[in-house]
Structure formats: structure tokens, C-alpha cells
MDTraj code that builds the backbone (N, CA, C; nanometers):
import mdtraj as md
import numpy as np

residues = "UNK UNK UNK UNK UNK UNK UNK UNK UNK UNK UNK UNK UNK UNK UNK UNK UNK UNK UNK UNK UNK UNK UNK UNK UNK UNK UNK UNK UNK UNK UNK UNK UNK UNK UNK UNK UNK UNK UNK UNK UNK UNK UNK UNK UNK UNK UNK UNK UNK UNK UNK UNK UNK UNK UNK UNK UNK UNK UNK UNK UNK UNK UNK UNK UNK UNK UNK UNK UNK UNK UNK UNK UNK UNK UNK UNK UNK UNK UNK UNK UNK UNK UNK UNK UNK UNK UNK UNK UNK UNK UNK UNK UNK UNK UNK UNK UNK UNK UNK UNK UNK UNK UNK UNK UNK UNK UNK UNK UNK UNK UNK UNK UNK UNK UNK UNK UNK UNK UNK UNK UNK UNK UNK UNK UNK UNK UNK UNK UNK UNK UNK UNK UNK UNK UNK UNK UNK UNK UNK UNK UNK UNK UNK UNK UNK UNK UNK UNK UNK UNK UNK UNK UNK UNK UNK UNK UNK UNK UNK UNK UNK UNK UNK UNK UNK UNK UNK UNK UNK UNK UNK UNK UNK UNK UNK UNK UNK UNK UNK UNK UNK UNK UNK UNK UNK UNK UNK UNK UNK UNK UNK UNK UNK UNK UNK UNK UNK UNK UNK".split()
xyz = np.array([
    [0.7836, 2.3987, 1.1605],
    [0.8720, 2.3335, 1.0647],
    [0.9452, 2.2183, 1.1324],
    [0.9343, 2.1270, 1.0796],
    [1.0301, 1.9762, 1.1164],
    [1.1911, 2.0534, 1.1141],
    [1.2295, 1.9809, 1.1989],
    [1.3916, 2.0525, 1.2501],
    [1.4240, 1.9095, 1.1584],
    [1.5831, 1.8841, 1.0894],
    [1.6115, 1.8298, 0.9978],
    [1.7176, 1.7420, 1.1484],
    [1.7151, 1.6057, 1.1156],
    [1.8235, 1.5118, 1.2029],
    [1.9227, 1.4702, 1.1228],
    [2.0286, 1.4559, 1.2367],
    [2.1699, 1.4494, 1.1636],
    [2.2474, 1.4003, 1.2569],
    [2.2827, 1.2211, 1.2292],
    [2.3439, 1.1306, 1.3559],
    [2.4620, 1.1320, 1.2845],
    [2.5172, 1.2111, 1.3603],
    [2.7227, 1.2228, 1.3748],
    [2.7636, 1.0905, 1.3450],
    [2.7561, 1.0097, 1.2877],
    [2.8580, 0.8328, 1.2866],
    [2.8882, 0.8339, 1.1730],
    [2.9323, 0.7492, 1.1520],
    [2.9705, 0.7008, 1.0452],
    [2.9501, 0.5264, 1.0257],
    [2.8402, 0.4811, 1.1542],
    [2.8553, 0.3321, 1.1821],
    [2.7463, 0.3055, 1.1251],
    [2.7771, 0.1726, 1.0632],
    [2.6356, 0.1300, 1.0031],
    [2.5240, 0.0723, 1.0187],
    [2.5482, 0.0138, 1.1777],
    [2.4580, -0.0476, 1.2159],
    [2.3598, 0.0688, 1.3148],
    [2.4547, 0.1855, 1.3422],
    [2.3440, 0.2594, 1.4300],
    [2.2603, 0.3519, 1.2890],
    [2.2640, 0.3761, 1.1770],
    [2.2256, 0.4300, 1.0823],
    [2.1272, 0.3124, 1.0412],
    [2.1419, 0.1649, 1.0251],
    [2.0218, 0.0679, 1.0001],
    [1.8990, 0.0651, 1.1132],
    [1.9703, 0.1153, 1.2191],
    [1.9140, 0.1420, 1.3597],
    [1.7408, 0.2075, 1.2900],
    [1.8103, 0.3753, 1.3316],
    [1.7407, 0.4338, 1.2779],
    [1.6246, 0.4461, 1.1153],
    [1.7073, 0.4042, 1.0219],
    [1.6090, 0.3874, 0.9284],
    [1.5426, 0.2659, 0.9541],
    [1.5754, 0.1811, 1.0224],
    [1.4298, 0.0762, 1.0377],
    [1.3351, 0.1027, 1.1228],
    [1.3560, 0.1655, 1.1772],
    [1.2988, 0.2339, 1.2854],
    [1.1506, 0.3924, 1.1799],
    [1.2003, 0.3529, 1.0981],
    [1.1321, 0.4608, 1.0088],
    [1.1843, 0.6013, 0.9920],
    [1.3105, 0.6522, 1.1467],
    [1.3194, 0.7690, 1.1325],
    [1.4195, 0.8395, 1.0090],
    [1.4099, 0.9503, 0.9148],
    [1.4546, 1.0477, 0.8347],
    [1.5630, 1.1439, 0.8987],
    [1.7009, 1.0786, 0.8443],
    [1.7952, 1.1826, 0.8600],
    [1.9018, 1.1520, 0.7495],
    [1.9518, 1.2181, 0.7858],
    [2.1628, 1.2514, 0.7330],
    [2.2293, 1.1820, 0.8217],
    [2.3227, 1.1011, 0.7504],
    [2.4583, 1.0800, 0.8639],
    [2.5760, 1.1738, 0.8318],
    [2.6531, 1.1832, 0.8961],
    [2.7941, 1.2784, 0.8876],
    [2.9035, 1.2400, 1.0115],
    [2.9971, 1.1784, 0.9257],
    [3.1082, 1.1747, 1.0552],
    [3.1737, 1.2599, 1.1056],
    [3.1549, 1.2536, 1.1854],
    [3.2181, 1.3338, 1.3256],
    [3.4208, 1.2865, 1.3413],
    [3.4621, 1.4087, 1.2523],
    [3.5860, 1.3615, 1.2572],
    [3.6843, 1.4245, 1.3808],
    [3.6984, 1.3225, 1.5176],
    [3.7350, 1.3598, 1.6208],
    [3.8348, 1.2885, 1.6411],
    [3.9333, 1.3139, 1.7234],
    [4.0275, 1.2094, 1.7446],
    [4.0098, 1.1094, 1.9061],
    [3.9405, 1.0204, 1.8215],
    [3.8541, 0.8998, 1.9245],
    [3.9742, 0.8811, 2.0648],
    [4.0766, 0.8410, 2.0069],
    [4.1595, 0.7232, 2.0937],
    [4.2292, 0.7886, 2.1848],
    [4.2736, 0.9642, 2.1303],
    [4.3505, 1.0456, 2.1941],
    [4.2628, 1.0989, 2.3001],
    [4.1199, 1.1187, 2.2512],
    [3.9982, 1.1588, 2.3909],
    [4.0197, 1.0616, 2.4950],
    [4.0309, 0.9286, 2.4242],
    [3.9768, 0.7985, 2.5366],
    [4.1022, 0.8232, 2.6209],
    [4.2153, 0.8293, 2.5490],
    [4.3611, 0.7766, 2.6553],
    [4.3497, 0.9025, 2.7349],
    [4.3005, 1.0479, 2.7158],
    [4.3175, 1.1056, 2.7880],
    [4.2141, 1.1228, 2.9353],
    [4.1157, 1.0842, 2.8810],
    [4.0527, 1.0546, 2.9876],
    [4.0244, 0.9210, 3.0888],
    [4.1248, 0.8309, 3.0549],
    [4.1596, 0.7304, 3.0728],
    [4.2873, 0.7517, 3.1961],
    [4.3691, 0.8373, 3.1511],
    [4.4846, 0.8537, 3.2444],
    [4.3826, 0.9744, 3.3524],
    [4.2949, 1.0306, 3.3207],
    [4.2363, 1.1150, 3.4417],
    [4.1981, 1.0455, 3.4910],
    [4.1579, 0.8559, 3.4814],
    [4.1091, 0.8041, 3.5505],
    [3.9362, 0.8634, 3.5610],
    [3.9099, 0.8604, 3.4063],
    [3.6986, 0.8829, 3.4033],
    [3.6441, 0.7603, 3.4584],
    [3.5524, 0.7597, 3.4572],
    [3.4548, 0.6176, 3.4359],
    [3.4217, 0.5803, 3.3583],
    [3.3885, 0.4490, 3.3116],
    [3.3449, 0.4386, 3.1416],
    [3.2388, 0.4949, 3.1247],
    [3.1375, 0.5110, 3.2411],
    [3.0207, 0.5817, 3.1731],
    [3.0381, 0.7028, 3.1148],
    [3.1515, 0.7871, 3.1973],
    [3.2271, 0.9440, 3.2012],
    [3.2398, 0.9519, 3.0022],
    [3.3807, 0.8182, 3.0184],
    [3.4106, 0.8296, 2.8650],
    [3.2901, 0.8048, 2.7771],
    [3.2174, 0.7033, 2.7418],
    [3.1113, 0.7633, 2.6627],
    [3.0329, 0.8379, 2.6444],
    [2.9919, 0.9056, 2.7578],
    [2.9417, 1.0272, 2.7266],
    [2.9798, 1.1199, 2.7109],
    [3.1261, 1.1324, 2.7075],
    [3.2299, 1.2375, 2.6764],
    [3.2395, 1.2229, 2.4886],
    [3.2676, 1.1220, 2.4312],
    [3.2793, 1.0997, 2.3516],
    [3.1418, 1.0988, 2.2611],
    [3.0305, 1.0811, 2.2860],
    [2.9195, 1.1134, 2.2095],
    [2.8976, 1.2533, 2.2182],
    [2.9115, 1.3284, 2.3246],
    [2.9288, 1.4505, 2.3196],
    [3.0188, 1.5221, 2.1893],
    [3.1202, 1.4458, 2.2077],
    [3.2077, 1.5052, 2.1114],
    [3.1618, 1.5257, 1.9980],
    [3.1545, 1.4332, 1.9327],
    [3.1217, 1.3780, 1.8021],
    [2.9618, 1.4675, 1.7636],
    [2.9064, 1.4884, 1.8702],
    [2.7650, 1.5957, 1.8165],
    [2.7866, 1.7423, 1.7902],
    [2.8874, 1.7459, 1.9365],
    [2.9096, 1.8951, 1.9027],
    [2.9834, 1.9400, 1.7899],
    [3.0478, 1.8121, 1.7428],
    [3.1983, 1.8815, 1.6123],
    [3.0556, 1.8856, 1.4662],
    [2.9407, 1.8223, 1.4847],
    [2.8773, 1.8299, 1.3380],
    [2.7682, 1.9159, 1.3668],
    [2.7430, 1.9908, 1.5646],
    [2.6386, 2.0820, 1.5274],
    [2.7240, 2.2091, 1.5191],
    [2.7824, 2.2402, 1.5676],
    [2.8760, 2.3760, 1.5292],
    [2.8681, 2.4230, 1.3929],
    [2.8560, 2.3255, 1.3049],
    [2.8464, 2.3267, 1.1727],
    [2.6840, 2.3149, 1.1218],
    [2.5570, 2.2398, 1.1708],
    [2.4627, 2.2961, 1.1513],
    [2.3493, 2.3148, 1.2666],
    [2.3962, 2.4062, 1.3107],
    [2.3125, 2.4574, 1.4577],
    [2.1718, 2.4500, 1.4037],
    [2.0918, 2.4582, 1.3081],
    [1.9336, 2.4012, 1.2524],
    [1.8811, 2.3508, 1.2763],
    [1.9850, 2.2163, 1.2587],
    [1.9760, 2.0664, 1.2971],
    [1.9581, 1.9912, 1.4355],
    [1.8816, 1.8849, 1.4437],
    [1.9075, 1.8298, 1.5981],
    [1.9987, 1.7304, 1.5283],
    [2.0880, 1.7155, 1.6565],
    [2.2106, 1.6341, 1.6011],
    [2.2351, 1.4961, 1.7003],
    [2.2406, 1.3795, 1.6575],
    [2.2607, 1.2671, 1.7667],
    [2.3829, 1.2356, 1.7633],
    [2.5065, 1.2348, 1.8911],
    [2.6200, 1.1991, 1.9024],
    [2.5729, 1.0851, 1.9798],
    [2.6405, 0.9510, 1.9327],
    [2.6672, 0.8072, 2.0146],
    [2.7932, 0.7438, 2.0012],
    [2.8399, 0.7014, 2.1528],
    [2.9309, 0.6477, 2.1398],
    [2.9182, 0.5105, 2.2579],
    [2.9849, 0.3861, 2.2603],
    [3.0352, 0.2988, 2.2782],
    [3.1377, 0.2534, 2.3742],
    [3.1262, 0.1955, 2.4784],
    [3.2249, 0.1675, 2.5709],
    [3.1815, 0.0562, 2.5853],
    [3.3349, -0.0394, 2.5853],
    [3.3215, -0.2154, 2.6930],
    [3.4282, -0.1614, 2.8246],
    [3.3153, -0.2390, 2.9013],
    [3.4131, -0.2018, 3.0293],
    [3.4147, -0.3624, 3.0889],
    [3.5267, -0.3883, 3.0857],
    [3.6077, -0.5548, 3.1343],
    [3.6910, -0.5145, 3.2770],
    [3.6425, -0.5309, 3.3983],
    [3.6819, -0.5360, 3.5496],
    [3.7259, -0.3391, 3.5192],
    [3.8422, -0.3470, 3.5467],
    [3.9214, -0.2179, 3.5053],
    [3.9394, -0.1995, 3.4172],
    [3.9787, -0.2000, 3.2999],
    [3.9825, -0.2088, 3.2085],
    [3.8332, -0.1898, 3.0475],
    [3.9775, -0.0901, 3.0019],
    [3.8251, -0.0470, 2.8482],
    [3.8813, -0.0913, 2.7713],
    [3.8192, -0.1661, 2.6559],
    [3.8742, -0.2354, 2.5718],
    [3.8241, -0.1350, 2.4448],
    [3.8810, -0.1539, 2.3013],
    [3.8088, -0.0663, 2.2450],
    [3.8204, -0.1677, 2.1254],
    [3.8212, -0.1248, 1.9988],
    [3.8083, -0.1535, 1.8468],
    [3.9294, -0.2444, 1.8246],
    [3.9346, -0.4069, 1.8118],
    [4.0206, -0.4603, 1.7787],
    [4.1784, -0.4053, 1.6693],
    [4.2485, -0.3529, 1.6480],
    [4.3470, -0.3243, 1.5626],
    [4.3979, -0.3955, 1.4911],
    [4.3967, -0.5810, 1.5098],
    [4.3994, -0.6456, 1.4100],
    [4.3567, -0.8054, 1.4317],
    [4.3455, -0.8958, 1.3284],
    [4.2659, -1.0377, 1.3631],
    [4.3448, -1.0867, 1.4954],
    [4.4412, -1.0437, 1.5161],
    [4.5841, -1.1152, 1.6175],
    [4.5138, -1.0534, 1.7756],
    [4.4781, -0.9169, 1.7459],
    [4.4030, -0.8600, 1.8566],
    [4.2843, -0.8675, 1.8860],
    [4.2178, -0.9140, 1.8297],
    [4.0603, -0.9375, 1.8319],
    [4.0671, -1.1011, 1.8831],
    [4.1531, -1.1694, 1.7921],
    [4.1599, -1.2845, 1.9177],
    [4.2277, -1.3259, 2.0939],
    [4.2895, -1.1553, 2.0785],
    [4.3274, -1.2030, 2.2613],
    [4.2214, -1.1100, 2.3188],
    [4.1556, -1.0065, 2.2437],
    [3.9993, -0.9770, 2.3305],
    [3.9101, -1.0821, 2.3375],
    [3.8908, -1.1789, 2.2748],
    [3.8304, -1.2706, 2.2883],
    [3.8444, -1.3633, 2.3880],
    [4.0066, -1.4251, 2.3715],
    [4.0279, -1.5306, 2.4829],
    [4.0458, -1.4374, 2.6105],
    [4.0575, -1.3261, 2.6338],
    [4.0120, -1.2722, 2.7491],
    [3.8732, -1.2402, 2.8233],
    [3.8026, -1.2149, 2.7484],
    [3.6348, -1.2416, 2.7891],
    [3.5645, -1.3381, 2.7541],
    [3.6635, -1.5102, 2.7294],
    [3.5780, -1.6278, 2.7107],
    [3.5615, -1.6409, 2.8749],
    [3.4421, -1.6760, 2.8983],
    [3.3733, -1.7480, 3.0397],
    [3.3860, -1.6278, 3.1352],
    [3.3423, -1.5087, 3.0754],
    [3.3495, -1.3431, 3.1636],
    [3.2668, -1.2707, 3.1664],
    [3.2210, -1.1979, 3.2558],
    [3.1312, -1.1189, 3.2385],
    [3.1866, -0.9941, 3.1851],
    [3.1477, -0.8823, 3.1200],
    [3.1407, -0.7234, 3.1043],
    [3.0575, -0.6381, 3.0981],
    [3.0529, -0.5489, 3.0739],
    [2.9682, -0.4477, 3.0344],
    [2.9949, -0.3753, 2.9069],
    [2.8550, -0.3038, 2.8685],
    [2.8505, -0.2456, 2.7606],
    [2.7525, -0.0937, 2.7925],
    [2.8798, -0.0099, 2.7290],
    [2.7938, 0.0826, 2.7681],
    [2.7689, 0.2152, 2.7069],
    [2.6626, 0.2361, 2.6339],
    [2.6196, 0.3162, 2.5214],
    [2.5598, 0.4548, 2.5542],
    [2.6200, 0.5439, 2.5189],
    [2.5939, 0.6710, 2.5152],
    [2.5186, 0.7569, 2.3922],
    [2.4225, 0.8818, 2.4171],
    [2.3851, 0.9259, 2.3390],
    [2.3867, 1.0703, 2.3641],
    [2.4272, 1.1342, 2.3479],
    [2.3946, 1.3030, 2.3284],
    [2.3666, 1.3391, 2.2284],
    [2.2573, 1.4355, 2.2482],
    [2.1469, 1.5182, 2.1552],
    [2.2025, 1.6864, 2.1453],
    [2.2505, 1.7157, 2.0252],
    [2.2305, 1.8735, 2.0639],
    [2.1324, 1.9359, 1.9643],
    [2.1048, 2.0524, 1.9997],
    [1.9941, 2.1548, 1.9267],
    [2.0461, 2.2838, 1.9153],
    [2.0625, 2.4117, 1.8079],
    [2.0818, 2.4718, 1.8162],
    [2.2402, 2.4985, 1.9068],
    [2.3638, 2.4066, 1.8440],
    [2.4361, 2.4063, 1.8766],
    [2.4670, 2.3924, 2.0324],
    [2.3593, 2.2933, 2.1450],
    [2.3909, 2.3117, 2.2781],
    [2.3236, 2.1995, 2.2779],
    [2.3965, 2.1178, 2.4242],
    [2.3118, 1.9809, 2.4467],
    [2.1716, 1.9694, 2.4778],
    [2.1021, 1.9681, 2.4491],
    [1.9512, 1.9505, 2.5132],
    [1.9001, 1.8179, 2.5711],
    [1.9839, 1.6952, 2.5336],
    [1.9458, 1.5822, 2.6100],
    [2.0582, 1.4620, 2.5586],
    [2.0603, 1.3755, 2.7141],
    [2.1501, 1.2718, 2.6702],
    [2.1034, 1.1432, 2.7727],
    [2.2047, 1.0132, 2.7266],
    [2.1902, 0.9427, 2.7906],
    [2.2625, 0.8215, 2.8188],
    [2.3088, 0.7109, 2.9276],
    [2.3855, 0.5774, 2.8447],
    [2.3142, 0.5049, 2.9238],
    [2.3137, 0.3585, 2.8051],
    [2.2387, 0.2314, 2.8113],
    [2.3087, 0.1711, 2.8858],
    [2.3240, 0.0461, 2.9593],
    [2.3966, -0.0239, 3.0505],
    [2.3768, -0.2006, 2.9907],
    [2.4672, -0.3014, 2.9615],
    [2.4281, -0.3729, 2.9290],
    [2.5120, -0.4838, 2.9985],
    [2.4256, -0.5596, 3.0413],
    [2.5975, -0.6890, 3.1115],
    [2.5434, -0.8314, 3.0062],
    [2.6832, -0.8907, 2.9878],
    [2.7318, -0.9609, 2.8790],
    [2.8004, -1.0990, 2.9189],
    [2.7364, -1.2159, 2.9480],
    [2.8835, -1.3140, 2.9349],
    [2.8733, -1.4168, 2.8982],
    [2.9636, -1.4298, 2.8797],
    [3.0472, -1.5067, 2.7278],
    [3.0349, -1.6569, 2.7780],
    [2.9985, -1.7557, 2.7302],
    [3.0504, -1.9152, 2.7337],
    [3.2367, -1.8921, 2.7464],
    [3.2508, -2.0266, 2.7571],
    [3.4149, -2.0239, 2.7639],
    [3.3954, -2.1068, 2.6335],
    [3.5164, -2.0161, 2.5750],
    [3.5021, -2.0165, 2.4116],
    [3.6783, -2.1573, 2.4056],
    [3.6641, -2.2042, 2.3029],
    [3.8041, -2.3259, 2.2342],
    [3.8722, -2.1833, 2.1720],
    [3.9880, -2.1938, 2.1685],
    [4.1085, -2.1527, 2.1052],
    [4.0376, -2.1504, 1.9474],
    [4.0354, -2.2886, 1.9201],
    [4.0191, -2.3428, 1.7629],
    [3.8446, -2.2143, 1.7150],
    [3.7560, -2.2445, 1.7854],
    [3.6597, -2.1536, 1.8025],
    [3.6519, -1.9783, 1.7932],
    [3.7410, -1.9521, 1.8860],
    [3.8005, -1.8094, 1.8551],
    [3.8580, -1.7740, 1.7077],
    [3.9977, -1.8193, 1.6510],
    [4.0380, -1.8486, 1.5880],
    [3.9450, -1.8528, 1.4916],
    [3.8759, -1.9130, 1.4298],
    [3.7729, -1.9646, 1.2976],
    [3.6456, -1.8551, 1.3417],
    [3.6394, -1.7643, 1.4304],
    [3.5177, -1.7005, 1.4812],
    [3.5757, -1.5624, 1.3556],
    [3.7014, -1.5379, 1.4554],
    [3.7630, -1.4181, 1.4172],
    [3.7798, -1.4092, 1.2521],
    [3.8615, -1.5267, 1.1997],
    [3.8911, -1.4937, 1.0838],
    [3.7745, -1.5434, 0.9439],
    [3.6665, -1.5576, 1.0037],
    [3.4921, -1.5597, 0.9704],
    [3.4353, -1.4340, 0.9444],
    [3.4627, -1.3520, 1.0550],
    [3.4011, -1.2667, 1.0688],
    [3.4824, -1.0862, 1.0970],
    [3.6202, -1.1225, 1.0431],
    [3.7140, -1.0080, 1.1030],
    [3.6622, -0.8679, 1.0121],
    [3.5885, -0.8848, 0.8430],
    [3.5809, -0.7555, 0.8158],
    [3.4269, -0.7084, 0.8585],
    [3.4120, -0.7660, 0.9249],
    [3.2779, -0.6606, 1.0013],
    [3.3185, -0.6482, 1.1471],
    [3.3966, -0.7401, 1.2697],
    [3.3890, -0.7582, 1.3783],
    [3.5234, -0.6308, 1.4286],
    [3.5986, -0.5742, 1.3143],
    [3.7031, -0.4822, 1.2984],
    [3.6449, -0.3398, 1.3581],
    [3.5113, -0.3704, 1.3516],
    [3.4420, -0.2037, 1.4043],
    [3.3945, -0.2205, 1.5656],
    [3.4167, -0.2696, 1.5654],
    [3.3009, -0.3423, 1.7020],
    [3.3970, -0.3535, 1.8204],
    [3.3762, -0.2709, 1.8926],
    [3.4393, -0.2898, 2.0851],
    [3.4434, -0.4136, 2.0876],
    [3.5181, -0.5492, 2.1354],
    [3.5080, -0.6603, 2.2470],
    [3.5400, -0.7593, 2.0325],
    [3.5683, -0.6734, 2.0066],
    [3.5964, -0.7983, 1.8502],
    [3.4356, -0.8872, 1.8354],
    [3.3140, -0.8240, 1.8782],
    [3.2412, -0.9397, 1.8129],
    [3.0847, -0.8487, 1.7755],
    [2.9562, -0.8990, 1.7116],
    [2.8595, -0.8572, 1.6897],
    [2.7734, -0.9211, 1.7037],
    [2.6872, -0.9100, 1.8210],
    [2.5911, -1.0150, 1.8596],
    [2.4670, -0.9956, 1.7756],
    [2.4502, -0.9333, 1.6699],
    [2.3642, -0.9532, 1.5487],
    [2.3536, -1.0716, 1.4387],
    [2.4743, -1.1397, 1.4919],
    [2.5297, -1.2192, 1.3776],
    [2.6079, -1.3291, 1.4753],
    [2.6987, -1.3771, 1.4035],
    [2.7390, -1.5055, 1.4497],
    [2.8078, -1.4774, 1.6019],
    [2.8292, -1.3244, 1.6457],
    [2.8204, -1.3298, 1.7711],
    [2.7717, -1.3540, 1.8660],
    [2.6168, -1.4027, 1.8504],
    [2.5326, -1.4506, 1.9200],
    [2.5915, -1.5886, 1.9750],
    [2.6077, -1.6361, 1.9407],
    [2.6935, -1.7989, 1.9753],
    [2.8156, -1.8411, 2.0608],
    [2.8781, -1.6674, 2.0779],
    [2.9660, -1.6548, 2.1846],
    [2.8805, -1.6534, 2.3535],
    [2.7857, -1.6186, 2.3346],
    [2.7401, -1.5570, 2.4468],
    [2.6875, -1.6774, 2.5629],
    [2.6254, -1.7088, 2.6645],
    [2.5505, -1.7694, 2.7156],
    [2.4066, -1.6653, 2.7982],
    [2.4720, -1.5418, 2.8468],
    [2.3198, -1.4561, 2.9319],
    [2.3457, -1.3148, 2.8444],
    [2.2209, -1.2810, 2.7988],
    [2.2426, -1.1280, 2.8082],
    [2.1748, -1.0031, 2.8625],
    [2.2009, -0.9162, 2.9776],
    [2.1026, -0.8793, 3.0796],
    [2.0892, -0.7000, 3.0126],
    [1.9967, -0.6977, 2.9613],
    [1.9547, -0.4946, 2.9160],
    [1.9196, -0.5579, 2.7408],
    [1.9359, -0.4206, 2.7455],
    [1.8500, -0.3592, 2.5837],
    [1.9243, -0.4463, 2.4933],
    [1.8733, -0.4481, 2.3988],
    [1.9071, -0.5563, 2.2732],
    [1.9805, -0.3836, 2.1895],
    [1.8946, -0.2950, 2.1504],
    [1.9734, -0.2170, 2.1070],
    [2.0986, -0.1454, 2.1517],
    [2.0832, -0.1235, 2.2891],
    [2.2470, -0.0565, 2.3773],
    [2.3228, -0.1640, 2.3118],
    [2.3350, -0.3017, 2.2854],
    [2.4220, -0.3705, 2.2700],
    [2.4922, -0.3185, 2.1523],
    [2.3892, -0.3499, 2.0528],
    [2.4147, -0.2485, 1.9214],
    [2.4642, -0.1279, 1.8897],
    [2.4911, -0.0455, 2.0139],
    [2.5335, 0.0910, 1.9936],
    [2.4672, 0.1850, 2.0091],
    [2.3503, 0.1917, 2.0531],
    [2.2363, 0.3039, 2.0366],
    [2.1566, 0.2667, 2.1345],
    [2.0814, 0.3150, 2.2296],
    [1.9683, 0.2539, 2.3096],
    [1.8399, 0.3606, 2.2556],
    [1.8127, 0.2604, 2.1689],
    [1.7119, 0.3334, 2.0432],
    [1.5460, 0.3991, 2.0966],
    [1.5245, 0.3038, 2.1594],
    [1.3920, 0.3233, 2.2302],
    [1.4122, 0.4461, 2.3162],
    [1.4838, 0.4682, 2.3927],
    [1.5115, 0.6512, 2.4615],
    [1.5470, 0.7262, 2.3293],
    [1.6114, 0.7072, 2.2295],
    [1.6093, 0.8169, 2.1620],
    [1.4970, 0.8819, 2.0927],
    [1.4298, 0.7239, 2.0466],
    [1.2886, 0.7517, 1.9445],
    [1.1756, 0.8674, 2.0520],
    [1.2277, 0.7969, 2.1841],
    [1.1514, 0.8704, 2.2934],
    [1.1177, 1.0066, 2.2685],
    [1.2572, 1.0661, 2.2660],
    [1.2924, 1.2056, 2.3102],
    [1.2384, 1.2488, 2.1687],
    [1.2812, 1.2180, 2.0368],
    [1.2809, 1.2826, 1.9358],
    [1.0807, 1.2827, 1.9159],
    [1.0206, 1.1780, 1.9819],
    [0.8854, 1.2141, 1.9506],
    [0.9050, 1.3076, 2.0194],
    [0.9038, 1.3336, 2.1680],
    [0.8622, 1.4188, 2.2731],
    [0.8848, 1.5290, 2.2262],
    [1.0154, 1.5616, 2.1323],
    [1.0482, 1.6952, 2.1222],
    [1.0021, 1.7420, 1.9800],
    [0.8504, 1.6817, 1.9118],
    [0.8129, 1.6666, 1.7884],
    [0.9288, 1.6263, 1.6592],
    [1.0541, 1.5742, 1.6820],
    [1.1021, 1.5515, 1.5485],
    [1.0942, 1.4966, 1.4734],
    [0.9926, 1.3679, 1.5212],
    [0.9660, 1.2768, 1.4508],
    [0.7801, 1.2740, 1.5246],
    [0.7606, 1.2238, 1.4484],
    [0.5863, 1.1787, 1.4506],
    [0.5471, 1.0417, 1.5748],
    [0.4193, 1.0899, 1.6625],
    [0.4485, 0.9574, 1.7682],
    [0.2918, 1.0171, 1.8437],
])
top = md.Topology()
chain = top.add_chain()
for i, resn in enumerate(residues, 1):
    res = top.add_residue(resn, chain, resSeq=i)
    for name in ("N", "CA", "C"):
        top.add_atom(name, md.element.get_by_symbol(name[0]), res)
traj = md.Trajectory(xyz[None], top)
């Protein structure tokens, strides 16, 4: 019997991910408290890789507990800027000083995935992506942000290189999907390998 998939988000671009991709599931958000995980593992001093995979963890285990049947995909999202994690802009005012802070900068991006089965992890992973930016005009930022603030409002680093975020950038070194949130090609991997999908 096909085991039924069920990606914990609530994001829409890792859900377009997957159905273009052909694969058949459910989404269900994973209602965790994101920011209170991050700060706390933030003051333990994790690593960003630590925190996203802490946090995709999360988010799988809170929706397989509930259907252990299911294989369940938790993903989560980290920018990591020198020291510093930046997360989900809070408003156009903040999304433009993440911006003028990573104009002419490098970062990272770094995408996590945990898999559970039968309520226990059976496989995970994070994408690694380095990122940098042209040195962006004030006036540029500014007209970027308030262009693009009700989609760029979800998005680590205030921007979406699917879209007019592309134009911020000058190099981009890894997966086109880790950027996106998902490093799709290891997942499609695993889910053939482990028959859930057809391959």
C-alpha cells in the first residue's frame, strides 16, 4: 500500500515545489512556536545548520504524532549573515534594513528537511546555498520592497529570487531549489528510494 504524504507547511512555494514535481500529498501546518524555538536556541548559541534542522524537525513531529500512517516532510529555512540569523521581515520598514544590510554581501541559505515515518525520524537533511547581492540604491530597495512586500513578508532576507528577486543578486553558488526552501531533488530522492512515490 502507498503510505499517504503530508508536508507540515503551510508555505506556498514549497507545496508548488512538490506538485510540480508531480508528487501527491496533503499540506498541514505545523502549529509550533517558530521564533520562541529560534531565540532559544539562539541564546544556546546552535548553529544555523543546528536551528534548521531543529525546526523542521519540529514542525514534522507536531503533524506525525497526529498521523503516524503518514510519511511526513518537516522543512525549515535559515539565512545565516556573518553571525547573525536573520529571519521573516516584520514589516516593509524591516525588510528594508535586511536589505540595505546584505546589499554588496555575501550569506548563506540554509534549508532543512526532516522526514518522519510512523511517528520517528527516518531521514533528513540541509541544503547549503551562498548568495550575494549587487550593492543595491536606497531608491532601489525602497521601490523593491514596497513592489513586492505582500509576497517578500514570508521570505527570510525580505526577498524571492523566483521573481523580481533575481535582480538583487549578482552570483548564486548551490541548488536553485534550497534557495526556495526545499532541496527538492534529495527529497524526491528518498521518497522514490523508500517507494512513496514512483521512480
Amino acid at each position: 500500500m502507498t503510505r499517504s504524504i503530508i508536508l507540515a507547511s503551510g508555505s506556498e512555494t514549497r507545496k508548488a515545489m512538490l506538485q510540480q514535481a508531480g508528487v501527491e500529498f496533503t499540506s498541514m501546518l505545523a502549529r509550533i512556536d517558530e521564533e520562541n524555538i529560534k531565540a532559544s536556541l539562539v541564546a544556546e548559541e546552535a548553529t544555523p545548520r543546528d536551528i534548521a534542522d531543529t525546526l523542521a524537525e519540529f514542525k514534522a513531529r507536531r503533524v506525525a504524532n497526529k498521523h503516524t500512517d503518514a510519511l511526513v516532510i518537516g522543512s525549515d529555512q535559515v539565512l545565516e549573515f556573518g553571525r547573525e540569523i536573520l529571519s521573516k521581515p516584520t514589516s516593509p520598514e524591516d525588510a528594508i534594513a535586511q536589505l540595505t544590510k546584505l546589499s554588496g554581501k555575501s550569506h548563506k541559505l540554509l534549508s532543512a528537511v526532516v522526514i518522519y515515518q510512523e511517528a520517528k525520524p527516518v531521514w533528513r537533511t540541509v541544503g547549503q546555498v551562498r548568495l550575494t547581492m549587487r550593492v543595491l540604491s536606497p531608491d532601489y530597495i525602497e521601490g523593491y520592497v514596497a513592489r513586492n512586500w505582500d509576497d517578500i513578508r514570508h521570505s527570510v532576507g525580505s526577498y524571492q529570487l523566483e521573481a523580481e528577486g533575481a535582480r538583487l543578486f549578482a552570483r548564486v553558488d548551490g541548488d536553485y531549489f534550497t534557495v526556495l526552501g526545499m532541496p527538492l531533488l534529495d527529497v524526491l530522492g528518498f521518497l522514490t528510494m523508500s517507494g512513496a512515490i514512483d521512480g
